[in-house]
C-alpha positions in Angstrom: -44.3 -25.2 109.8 -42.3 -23.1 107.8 -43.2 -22.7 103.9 -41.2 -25.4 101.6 -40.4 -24.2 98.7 -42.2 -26.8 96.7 -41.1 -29.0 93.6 -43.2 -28.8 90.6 -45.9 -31.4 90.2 -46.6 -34.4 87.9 -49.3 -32.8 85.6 -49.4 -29.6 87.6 -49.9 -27.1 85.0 -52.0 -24.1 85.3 -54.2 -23.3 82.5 -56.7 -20.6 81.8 -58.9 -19.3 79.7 -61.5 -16.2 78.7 -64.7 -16.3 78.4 -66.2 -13.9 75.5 -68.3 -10.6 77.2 -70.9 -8.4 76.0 -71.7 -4.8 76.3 -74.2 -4.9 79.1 -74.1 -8.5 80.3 -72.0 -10.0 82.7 -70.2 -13.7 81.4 -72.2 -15.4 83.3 -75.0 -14.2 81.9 -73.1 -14.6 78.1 -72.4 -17.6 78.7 -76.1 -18.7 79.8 -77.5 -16.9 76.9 -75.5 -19.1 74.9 -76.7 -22.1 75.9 -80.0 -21.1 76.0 -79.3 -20.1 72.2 -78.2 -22.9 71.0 -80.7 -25.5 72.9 -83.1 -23.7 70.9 -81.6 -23.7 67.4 -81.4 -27.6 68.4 -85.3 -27.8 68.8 -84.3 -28.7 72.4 -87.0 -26.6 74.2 -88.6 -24.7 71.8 -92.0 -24.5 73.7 -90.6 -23.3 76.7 -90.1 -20.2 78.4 -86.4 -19.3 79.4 -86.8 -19.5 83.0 -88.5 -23.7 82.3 -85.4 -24.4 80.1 -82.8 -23.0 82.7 -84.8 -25.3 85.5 -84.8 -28.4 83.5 -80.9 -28.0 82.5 -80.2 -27.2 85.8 -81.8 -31.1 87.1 -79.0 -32.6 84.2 -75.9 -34.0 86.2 -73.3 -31.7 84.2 -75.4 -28.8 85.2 -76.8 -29.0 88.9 -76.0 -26.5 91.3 -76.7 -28.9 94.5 -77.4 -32.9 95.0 -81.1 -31.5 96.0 -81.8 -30.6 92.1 -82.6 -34.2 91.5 -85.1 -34.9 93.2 -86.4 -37.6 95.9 -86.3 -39.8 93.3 -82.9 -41.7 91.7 -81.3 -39.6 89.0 -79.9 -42.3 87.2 -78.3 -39.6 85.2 -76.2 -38.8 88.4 -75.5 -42.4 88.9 -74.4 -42.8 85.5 -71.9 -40.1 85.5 -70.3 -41.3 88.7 -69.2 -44.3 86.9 -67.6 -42.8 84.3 -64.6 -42.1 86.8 -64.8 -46.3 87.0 -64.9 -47.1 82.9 -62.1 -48.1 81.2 -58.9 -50.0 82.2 -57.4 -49.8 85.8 -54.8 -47.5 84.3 -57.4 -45.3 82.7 -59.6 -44.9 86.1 -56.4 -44.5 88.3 -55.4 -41.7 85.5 -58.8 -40.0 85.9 -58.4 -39.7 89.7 -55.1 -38.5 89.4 -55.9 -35.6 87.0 -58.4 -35.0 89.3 -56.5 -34.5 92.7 -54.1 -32.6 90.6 -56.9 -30.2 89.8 -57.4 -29.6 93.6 -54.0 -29.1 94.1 -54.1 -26.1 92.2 -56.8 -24.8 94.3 -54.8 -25.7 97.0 -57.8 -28.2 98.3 -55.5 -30.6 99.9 -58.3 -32.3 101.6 -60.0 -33.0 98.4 -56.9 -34.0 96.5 -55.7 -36.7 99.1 -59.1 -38.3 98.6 -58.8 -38.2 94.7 -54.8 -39.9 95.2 -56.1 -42.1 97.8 -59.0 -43.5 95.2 -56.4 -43.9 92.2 -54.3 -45.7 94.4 -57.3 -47.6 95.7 -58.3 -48.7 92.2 -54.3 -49.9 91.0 -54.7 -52.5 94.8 -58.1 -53.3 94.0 -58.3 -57.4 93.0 -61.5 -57.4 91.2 -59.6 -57.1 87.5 -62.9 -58.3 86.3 -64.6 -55.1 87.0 -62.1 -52.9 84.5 -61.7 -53.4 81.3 -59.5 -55.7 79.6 -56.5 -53.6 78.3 -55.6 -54.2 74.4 -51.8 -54.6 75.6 -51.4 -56.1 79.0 -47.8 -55.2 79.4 -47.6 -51.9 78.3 -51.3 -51.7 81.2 -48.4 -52.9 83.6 -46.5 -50.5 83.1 -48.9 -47.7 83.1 -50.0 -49.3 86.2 -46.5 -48.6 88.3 -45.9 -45.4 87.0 -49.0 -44.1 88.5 -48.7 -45.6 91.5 -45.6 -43.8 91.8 -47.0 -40.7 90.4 -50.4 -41.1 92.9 -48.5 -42.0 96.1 -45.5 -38.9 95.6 -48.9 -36.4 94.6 -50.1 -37.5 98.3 -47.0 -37.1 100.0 -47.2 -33.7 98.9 -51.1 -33.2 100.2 -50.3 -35.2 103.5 -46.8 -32.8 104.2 -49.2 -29.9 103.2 -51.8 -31.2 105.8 -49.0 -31.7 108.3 -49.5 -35.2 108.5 -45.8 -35.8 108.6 -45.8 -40.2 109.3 -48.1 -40.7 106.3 -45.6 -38.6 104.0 -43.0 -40.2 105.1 -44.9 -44.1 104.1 -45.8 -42.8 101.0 -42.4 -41.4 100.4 -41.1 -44.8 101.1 -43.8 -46.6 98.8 -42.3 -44.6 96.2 -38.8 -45.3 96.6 -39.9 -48.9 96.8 -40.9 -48.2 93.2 -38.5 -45.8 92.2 -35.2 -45.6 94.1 -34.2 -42.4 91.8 -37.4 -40.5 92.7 -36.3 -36.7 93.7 -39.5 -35.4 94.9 -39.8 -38.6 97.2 -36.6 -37.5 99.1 -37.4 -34.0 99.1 -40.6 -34.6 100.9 -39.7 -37.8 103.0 -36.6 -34.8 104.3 -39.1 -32.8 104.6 -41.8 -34.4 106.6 -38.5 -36.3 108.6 -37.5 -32.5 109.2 -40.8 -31.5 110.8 -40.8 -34.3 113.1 -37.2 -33.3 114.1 -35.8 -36.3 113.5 -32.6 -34.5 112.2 -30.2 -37.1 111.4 -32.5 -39.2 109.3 -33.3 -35.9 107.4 -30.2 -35.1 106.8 -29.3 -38.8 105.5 -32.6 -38.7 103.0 -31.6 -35.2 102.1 -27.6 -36.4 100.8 -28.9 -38.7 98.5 -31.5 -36.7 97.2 -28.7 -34.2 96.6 -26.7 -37.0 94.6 -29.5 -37.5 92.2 -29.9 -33.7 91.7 -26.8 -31.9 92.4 -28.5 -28.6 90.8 -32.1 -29.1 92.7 -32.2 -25.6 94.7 -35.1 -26.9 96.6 -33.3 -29.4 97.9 -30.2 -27.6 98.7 -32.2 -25.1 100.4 -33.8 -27.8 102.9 -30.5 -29.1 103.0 -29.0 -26.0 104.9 -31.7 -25.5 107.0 -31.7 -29.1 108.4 -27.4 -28.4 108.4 -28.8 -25.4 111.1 -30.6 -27.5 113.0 -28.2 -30.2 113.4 -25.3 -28.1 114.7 -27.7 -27.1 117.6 -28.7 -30.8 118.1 -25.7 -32.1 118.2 -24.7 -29.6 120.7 -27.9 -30.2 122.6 -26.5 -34.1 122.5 -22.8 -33.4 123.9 -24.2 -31.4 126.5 -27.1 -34.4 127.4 -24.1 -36.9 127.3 -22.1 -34.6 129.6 -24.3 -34.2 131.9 -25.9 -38.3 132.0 -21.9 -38.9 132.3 -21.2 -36.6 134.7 -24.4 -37.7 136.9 -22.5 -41.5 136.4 -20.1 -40.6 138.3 -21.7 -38.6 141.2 -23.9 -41.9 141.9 -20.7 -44.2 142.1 -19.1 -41.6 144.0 -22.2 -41.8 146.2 -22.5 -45.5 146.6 -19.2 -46.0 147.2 -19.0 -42.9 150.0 -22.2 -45.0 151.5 -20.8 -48.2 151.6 -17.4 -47.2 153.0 -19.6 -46.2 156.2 -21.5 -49.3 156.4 -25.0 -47.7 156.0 -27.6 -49.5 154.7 -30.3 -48.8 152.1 -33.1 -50.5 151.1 -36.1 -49.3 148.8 -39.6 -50.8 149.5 -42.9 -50.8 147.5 -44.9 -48.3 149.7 -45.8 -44.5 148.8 -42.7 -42.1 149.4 -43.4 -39.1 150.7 -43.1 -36.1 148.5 -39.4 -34.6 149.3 -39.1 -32.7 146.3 -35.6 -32.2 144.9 -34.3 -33.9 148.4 -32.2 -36.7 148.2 -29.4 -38.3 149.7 -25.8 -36.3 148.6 -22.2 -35.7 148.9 -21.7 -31.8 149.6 -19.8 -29.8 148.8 -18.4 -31.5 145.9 -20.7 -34.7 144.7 -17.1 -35.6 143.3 -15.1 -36.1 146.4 -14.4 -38.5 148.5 -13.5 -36.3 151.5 -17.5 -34.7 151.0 -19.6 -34.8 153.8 -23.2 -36.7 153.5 -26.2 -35.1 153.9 -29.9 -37.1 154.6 -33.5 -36.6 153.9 -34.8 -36.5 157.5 -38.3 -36.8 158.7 -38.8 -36.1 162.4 -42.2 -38.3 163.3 -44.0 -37.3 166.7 -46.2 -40.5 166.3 -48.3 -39.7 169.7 -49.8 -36.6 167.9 -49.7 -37.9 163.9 -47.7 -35.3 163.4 -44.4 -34.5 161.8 -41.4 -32.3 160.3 -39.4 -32.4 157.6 -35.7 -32.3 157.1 -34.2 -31.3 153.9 -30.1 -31.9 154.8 -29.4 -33.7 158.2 -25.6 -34.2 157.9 -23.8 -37.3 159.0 -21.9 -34.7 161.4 -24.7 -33.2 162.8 -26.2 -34.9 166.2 -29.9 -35.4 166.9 -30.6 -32.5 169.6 -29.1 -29.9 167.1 -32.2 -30.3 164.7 -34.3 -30.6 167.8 -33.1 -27.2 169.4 -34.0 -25.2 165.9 -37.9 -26.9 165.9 -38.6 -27.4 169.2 -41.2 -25.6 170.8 -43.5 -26.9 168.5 -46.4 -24.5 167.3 -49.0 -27.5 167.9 -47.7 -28.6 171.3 -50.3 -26.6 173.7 -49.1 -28.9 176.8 -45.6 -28.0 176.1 -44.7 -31.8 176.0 -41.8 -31.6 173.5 -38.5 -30.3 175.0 -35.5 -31.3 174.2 -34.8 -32.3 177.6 -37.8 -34.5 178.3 -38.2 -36.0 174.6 -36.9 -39.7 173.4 -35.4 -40.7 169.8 -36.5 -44.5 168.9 -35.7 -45.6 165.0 -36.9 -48.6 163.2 -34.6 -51.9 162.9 -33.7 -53.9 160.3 -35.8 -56.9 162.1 -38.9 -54.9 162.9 -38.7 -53.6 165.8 -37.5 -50.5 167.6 -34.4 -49.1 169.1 -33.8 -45.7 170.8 -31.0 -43.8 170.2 -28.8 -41.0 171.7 -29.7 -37.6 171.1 -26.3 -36.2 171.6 -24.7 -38.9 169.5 -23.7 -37.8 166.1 -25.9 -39.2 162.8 -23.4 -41.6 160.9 -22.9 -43.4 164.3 -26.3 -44.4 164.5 -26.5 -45.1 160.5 -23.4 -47.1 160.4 -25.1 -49.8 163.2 -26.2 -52.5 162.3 -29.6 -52.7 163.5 -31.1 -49.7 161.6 -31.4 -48.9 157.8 -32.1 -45.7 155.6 -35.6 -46.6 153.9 -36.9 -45.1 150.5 -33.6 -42.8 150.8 -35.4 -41.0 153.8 -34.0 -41.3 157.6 -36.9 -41.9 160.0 -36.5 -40.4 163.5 -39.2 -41.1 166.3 -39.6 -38.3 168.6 -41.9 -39.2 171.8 -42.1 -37.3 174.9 -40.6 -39.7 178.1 -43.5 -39.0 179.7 -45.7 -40.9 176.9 -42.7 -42.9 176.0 -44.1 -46.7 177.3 -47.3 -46.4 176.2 -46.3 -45.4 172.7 -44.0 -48.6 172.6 -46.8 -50.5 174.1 -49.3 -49.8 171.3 -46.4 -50.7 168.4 -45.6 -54.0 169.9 -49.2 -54.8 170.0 -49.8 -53.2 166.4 -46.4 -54.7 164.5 -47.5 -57.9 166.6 -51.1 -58.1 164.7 
């Protein structure tokens, strides 16, 4: 994702600060001295050597260094500081969190900051009003109340478009708009997430009327022209699609009408088609032309032997024995049994049975018959040797019979 150039956040102020140095000491060190200092001034740990007092301030909650400073047992120190976050009214705790994710958005610690929204937001839904404080003025606590759940769910659109996760921006964008119609930074990021997921024309929509609240917002007119970019291509990408998806229209009823004008008959069934690849059934040369010739998927089957070859284009023009003459001898056939001489065509019929057909007689006469049918879009030619030609018929009445 490319970097957006970000709007400036609710609270999101850097501040800094210097600590006071000494010759020969480090701050860190200063600054523990200092403490150290004044505990003892305070009669804090007067007994104590500086290495105890460091140990035991290190065990108080504002002061550890890990969880494993206080012990197996309970700090109820700890405990106690943890609910501090929780004191006060619902808008005071929801204010907390909020400063808080704020923080870690300055570190850039998205992770962290979408947990700290996700609490203050938490804590304005929460139900139990008995567990915050009663506010001194409940409608001004109302109020406080919606701003920050504007303020908290626009704060974690920003951490969830940072974290990528483009839906949940876009539902906290609308939460917000919900709230707050007029909200900038909502359409700047709901454009923004909508613009990662490439849905362009919704982007560009949010996008225009976050322009009409902010003419003068370069952020957003910056986003705007590189969503204008990638529209242009899309909408070229479309007219081409719809070109094509109409131009394919036409070929099929070009097709269907070429197939039905020779009285051949399709029919589709519910077993496995064989894999023919790009091969299909097709007008050539032109798909668009009525005077085209038609051209079939053909499978030669050599059922006494389980055994077959494939036909990419078998045109209507085009008679049996001319494909037979280009595979015949067969590579497999060590009793030379398969000549085009001695062999037999049979094809399936529309009732079940079978029905042999000329060699010498041209495709689209045998399609156009009545009796026989193209299945699955592939033409299904039986090729058995005369010599085997009874039995083979034998064992398929016997077998279709069962």
């Amino acid at each position: 994702m490319v970097r957006l150039e970000e709007l400036p956040e609710d609270g999101e102020k850097g501040t800094s600060f210097s600590a006071p140095t000494q010759t020969g000491a480090t701050t860190e060190d200063a600054f523990v001295d200092d403490i150290y200092d004044r505990a003892v001034a305070q009669g804090g740990f007067t007994d104590k050597s500086f290495e105890e007092a460091l140990s035991d301030l290190s065990k108080a909650p504002l002061f550890m260094t890990s969880l494993e400073d206080a012990g197996n047992e309970e700090n109820v120190a700890l405990e106690a500081l943890k609910a501090l976050q929780y004191e006060g009214t619902k808008s005071e705790a929801a204010q907390n969190f909020k400063e808080q994710g704020n923080e870690c958005i300055q570190e850039k610690k998205w992770s962290d900051a979408k947990v700290f929204y996700t609490k203050g937001i938490a804590v304005l839904q929460s139900k139990d009003e008995a567990k915050w404080d009663k506010p001194e003025d409940p409608e001004e606590e109302q109020k406080k109340r919606l701003v920050l759940d504007e303020q908290l769910h626009v704060n974690r659109a920003r951490v969830n478009l940072e974290l990528k996760n483009y839906r949940s921006t876009i539902l906290d964008c609308g939460t917000v708009l919900k709230i707050n119609p007029s909200n900038v930074k909502a359409h700047y990021r709901s454009a923004s997430a909508l613009f990662a997921l490439d849905k362009v024309y919704e982007a560009l929509d949010v996008c225009y009327r976050g322009i009409k609240l902010d003419e003068t917002n370069q952020p957003m007119r910056t986003l705007l022209e590189r969503i204008q970019k990638r529209s242009r291509v899309k909408e070229e990408q479309d007219r081409k699609r719809r070109a094509e998806q109409e131009r394919k229209k036409k070929e099929n009823l070009m097709l269907i009408t070429a197939i039905k004008a020779r009285n051949i008959k399709l029919r589709g069934s519910h077993q496995k088609r064989p894999d023919m690849a790009d091969a299909e059934i097709r007008l050539v040369p032109d798909p668009l032309s009525p005077e085209s010739t038609l051209e079939f998927p053909t499978m030669f089957l050599y059922p006494m032997h389980n055994n077959s070859d494939f036909i990419k284009a078998f045109s209507e023009k085009d008679a049996i024995y001319q494909h037979l003459s280009i595979m015949l001898p067969l590579p497999w056939d060590s009793k030379g049994e398969y000549k085009v001489n001695t062999c037999e065509c049979y094809m399936d019929t529309t009732s079940g049975g079978i029905m042999k057909v000329g060699k010498k007689v041209r495709l689209l006469e045998i399609l156009s018959n009545d009796k026989v049918e193209v299945l699955d879009g592939l033409v299904r030619i039986h090729i058995v040797p005369q010599t085997l030609a009874a039995k083979w018929i034998d064992e398929l009445k016997k077998k279709r019979g069962k």
